[in-house]
C-alpha positions as CSV (number, residue, x, y, z in Angstrom):
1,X,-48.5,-58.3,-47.6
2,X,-44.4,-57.1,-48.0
3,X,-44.1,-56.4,-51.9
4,X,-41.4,-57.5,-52.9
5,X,-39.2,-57.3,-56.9
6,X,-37.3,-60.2,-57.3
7,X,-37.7,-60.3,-61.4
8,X,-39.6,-58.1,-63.1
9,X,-43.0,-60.4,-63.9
10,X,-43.4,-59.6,-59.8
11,X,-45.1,-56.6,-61.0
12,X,-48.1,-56.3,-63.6
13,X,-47.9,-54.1,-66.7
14,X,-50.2,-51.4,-64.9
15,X,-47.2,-51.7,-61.9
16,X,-44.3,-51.3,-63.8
17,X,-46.3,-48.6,-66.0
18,X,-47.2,-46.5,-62.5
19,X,-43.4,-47.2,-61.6
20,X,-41.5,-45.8,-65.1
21,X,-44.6,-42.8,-64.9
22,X,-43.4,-41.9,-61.4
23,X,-39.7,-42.4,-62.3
24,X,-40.0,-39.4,-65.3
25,X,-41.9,-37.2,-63.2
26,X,-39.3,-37.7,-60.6
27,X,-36.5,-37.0,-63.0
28,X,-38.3,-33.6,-64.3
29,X,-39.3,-32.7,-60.6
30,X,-36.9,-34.2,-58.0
31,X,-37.0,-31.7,-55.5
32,X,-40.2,-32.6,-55.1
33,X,-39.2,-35.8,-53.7
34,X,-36.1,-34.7,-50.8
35,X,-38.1,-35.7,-48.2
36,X,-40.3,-38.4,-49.4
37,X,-38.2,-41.3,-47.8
38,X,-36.8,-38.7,-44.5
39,X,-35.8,-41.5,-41.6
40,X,-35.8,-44.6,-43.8
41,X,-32.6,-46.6,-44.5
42,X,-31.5,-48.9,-47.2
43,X,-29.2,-52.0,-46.6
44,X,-27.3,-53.1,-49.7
45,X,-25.6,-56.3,-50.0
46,X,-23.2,-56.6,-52.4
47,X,-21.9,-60.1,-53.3
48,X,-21.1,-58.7,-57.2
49,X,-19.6,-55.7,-57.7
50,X,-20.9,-53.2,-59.8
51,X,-20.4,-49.2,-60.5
52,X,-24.0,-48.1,-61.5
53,X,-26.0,-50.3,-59.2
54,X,-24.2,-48.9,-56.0
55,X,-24.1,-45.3,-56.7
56,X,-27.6,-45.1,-58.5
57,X,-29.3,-46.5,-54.9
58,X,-26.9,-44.9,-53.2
59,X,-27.8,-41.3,-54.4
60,X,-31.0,-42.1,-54.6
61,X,-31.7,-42.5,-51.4
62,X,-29.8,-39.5,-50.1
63,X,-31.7,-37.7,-52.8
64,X,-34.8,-39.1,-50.9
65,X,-33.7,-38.0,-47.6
66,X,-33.6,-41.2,-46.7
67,X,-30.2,-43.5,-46.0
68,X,-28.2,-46.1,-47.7
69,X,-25.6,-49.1,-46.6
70,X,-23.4,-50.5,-48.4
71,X,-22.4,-54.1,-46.9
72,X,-20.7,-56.4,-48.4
73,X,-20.6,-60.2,-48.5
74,X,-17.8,-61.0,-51.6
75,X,-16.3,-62.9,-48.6
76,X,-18.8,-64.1,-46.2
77,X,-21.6,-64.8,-48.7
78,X,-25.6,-64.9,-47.7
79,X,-25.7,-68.4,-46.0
80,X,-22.3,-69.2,-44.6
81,X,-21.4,-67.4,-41.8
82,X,-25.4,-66.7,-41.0
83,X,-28.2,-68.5,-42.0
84,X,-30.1,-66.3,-44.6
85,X,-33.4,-66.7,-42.4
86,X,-31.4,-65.2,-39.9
87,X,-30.0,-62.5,-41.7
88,X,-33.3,-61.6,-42.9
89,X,-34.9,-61.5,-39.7
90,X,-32.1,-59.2,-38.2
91,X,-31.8,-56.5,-41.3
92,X,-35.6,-56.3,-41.1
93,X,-35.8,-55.1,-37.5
94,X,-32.8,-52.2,-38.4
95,X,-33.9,-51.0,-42.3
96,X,-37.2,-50.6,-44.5
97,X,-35.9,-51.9,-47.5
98,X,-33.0,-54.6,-48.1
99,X,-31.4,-54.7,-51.8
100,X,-28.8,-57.4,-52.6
101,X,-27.0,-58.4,-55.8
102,X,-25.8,-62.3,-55.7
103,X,-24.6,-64.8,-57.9
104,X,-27.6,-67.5,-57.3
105,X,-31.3,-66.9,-57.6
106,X,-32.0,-69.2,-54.7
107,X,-30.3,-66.6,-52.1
108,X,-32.4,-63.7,-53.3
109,X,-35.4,-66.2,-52.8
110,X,-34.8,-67.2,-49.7
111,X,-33.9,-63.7,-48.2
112,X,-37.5,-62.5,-49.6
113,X,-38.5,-65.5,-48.1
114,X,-38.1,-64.6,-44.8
115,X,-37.6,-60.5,-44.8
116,X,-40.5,-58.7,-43.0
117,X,-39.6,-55.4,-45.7
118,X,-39.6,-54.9,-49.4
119,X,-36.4,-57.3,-51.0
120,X,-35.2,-55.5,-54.3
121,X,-33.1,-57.7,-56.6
122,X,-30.2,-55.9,-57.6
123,X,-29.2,-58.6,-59.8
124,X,-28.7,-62.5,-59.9
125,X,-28.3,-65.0,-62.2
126,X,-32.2,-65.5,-63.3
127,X,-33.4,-61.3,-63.3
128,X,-32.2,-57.8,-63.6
129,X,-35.6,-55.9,-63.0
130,X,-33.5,-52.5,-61.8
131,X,-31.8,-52.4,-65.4
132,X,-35.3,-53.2,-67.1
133,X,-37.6,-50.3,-65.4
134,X,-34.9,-48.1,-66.2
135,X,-34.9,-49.5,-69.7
136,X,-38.4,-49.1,-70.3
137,X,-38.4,-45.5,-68.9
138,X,-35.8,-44.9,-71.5
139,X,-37.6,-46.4,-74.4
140,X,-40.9,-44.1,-73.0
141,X,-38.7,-41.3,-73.4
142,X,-37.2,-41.6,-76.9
143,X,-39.9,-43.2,-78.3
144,X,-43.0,-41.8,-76.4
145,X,-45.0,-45.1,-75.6
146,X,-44.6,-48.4,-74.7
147,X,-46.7,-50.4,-77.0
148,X,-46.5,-51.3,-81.1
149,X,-42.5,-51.7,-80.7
150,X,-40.2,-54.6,-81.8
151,X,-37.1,-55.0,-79.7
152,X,-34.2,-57.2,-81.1
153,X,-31.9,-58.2,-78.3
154,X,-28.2,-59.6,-79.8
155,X,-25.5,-61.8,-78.5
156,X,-25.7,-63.7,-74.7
157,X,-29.0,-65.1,-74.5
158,X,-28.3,-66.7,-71.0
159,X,-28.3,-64.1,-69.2
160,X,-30.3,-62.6,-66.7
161,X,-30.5,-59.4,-68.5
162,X,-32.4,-61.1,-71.4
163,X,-34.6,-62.6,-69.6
164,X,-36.3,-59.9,-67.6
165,X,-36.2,-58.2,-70.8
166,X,-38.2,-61.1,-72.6
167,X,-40.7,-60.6,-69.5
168,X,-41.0,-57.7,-69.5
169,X,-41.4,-57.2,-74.0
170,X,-44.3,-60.2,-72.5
171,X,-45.9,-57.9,-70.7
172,X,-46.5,-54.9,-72.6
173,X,-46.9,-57.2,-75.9
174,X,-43.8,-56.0,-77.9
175,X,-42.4,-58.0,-80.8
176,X,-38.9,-59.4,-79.6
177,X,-36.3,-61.2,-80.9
178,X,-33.5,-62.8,-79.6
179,X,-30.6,-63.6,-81.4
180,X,-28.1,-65.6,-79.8
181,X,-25.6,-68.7,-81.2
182,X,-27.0,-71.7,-80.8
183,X,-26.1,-74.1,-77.9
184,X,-27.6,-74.5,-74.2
185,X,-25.2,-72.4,-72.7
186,X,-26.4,-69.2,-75.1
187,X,-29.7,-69.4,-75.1
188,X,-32.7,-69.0,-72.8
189,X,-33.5,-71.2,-69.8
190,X,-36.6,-73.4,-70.7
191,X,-37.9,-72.3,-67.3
192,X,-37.9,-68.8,-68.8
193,X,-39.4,-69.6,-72.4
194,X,-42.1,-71.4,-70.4
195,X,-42.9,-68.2,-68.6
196,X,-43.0,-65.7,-71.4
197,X,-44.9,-67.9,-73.6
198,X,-47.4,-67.9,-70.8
199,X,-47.3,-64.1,-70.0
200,X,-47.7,-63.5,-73.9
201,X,-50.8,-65.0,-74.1
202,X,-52.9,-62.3,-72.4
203,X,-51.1,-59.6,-74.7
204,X,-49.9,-60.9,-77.6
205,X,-46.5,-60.3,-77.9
206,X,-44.5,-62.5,-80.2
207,X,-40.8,-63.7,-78.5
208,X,-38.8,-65.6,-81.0
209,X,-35.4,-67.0,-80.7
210,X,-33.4,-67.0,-83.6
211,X,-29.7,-67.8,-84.6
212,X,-29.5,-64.9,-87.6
213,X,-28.5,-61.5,-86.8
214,X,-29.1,-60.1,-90.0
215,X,-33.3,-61.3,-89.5
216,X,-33.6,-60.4,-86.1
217,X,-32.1,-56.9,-86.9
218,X,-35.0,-56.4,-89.7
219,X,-37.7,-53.5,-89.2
220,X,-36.4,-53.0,-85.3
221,X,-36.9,-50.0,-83.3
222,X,-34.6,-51.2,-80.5
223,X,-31.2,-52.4,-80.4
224,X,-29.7,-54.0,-77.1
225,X,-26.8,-55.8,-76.6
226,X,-25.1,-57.1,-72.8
227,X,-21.4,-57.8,-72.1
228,X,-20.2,-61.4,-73.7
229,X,-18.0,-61.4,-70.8
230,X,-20.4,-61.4,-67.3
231,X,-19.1,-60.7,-63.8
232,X,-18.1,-64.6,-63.0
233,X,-17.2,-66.3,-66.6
234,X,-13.7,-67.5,-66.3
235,X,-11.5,-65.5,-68.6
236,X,-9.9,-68.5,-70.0
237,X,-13.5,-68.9,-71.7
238,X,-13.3,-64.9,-73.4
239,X,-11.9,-66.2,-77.0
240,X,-14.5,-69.3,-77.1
241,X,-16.8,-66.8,-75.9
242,X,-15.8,-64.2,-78.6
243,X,-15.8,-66.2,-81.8
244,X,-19.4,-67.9,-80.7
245,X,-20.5,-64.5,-80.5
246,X,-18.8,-62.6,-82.9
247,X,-21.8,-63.3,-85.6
248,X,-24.3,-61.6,-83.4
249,X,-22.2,-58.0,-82.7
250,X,-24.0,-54.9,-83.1
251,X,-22.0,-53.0,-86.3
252,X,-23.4,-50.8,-88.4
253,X,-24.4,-53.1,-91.1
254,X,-27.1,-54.6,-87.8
255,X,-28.3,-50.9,-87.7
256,X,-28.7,-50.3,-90.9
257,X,-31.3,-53.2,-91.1
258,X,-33.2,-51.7,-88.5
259,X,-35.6,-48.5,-88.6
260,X,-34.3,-45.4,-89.3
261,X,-35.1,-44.0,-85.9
262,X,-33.6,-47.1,-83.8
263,X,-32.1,-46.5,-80.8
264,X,-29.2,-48.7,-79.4
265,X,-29.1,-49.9,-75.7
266,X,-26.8,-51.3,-73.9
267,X,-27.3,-51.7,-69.7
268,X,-22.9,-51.3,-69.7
269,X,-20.1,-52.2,-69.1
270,X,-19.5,-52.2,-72.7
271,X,-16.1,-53.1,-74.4
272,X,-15.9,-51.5,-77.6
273,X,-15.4,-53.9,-80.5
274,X,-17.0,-57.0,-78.9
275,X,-20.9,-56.7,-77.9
276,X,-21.0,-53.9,-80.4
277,X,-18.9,-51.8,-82.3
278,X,-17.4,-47.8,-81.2
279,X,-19.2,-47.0,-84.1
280,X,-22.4,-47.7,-82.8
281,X,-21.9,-47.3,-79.0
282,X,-20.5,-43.4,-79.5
283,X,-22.8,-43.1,-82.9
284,X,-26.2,-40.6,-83.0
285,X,-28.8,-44.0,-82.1
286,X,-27.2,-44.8,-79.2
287,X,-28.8,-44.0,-75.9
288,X,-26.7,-45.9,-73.4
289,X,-25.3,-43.0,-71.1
290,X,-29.7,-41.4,-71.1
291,X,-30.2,-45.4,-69.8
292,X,-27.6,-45.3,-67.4
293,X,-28.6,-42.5,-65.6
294,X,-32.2,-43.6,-65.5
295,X,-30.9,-46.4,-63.0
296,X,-31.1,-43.7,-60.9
297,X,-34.5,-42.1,-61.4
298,X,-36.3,-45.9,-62.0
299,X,-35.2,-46.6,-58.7
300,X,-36.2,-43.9,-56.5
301,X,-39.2,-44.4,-58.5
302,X,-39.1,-48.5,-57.5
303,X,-38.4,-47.4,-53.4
304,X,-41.4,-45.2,-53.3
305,X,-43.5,-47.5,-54.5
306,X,-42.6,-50.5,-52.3
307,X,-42.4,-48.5,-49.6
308,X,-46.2,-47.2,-50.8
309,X,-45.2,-43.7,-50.6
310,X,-46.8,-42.8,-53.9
């Protein structure tokens, strides 16, 4: 059966934990690995932009000796021009692995639906799993396991970055909260509250979502924040957007309430004096440049494994 990553509860704790292992040994070893993909090639459709995603799958699959393309669809989206059954079909007689980044969850179904090769999710409106192995193999660095943590997540709650990371805090029974104003169009899709609730129950992790910053920040070993201002919110919604959030920035008085060893995390682009201050983004807990480059290991770590090359 194809394997496929469409959010990150697609893989078990054991999975991801095999993935983020690999993912280290590949950043303390890589030459190890300059031949491990040799012949394969990578499609990439891009219907958002972004900086890291692109060049972090880009490199890594030249540093696998394998082969990436960048394609994209910003003007001839999955399911207009071609039918997405179509287009799956095609890319899966040419490449090994397809990876696309799209505004709707339904198009990164659907492609999965009917690839014959591994689908990675590079990002949609419901999941994020790229950004969360890396993530994870970030907190397994600084902190030296992934178990007995409490993550506090602050501001846009409706958002796909949250919720992989609510799944994936699920999985490996962290405490989490999630502070966000209140309001459906801040807070967590029912759909996903349903899910971690269910995934908690076989490790007991505790996912709460809360409306105080000052509570959530209490006794937390992670900070993370995400943009208030996502690839496709209009801009005439950026000063509604700013004073609903504005209780839930990360400053230093939010750090302070944390542990003394907390490290901050942010998945970027980060604008200075809105998700969190410079004071905390450019201070001594902040890991968010170590996180970004571990896009890069977590997923040459992620195409090995789907391509069972481990």
């Amino acid at each position: 059966m194809v394997r496929h990553l469409l959010k990150i509860s697609d893989f078990s704790k054991v999975e991801c934990e095999n993935v983020i292992n690999k993912a280290i040994e590949i950043k303390t070893n890589s030459e190890k690995f300059n031949t491990a993909l040799m012949g394969d090639t990578l499609l990439m459709l891009f219907e958002k932009p972004s900086l890291r995603t692109r060049i972090s799958f880009e490199t890594g699959m030249q540093q696998l000796g394998g082969h990436a393309i960048f394609y994209s669809i910003k003007d001839s989206p999955l399911g207009k021009k071609e039918n997405i059954h179509d287009t799956a079909k095609v890319a899966s007689r040419y490449v090994n692995l397809i990876a696309a980044r799209v505004y709707k969850r339904e198009d990164i179904w659907d492609l999965a639906k009917h690839s014959d090769v591994p689908v990675i999710n590079m990002l949609d409106d419901f999941a994020h799993p790229c950004q969360i192995l890396a993530d994870f193999m970030s907190i397994k660095e600084k902190k030296g396991q992934l178990s007995n943590l409490k993550m506090s997540y602050f501001g846009d709650a409706y958002n796909n970055v949250t919720y992989d990371l609510m799944r994936m805090c699920a999985l490996f029974g962290f405490k989490m909260d999630v502070a966000c104003p209140k309001g459906a169009e801040y807070t967590p899709e029912q759909v996903v509250l349903d899910e971690v609730e269910e995934l908690s129950k076989a490790t007991g992790a505790e996912i709460n979502v809360l409306h105080n910053a000052f509570e959530a920040a209490l006794d937390s070993d992670i900070i993370y924040t995400d943009s208030w201002m996502s690839y496709g919110i209009p801009i005439e919604k950026e000063e509604e957007r700013k004073m609903a959030f504005m209780p839930f920035q990360v400053n230093s008085k939010i750090i302070e309430l944390a542990k003394n060893d907390v490290i901050f995390m942010n998945c970027l682009p980060a604008m200075r004096g809105y998700e969190q201050t410079a004071e905390v983004i450019d201070g001594p807990h902040s890991i968010v440049f170590d996180e970004a480059e571990n896009r890069l290991h977590a997923q040459k770590s992620l195409m090995l494994f789907l391509r069972e090359k481990y």
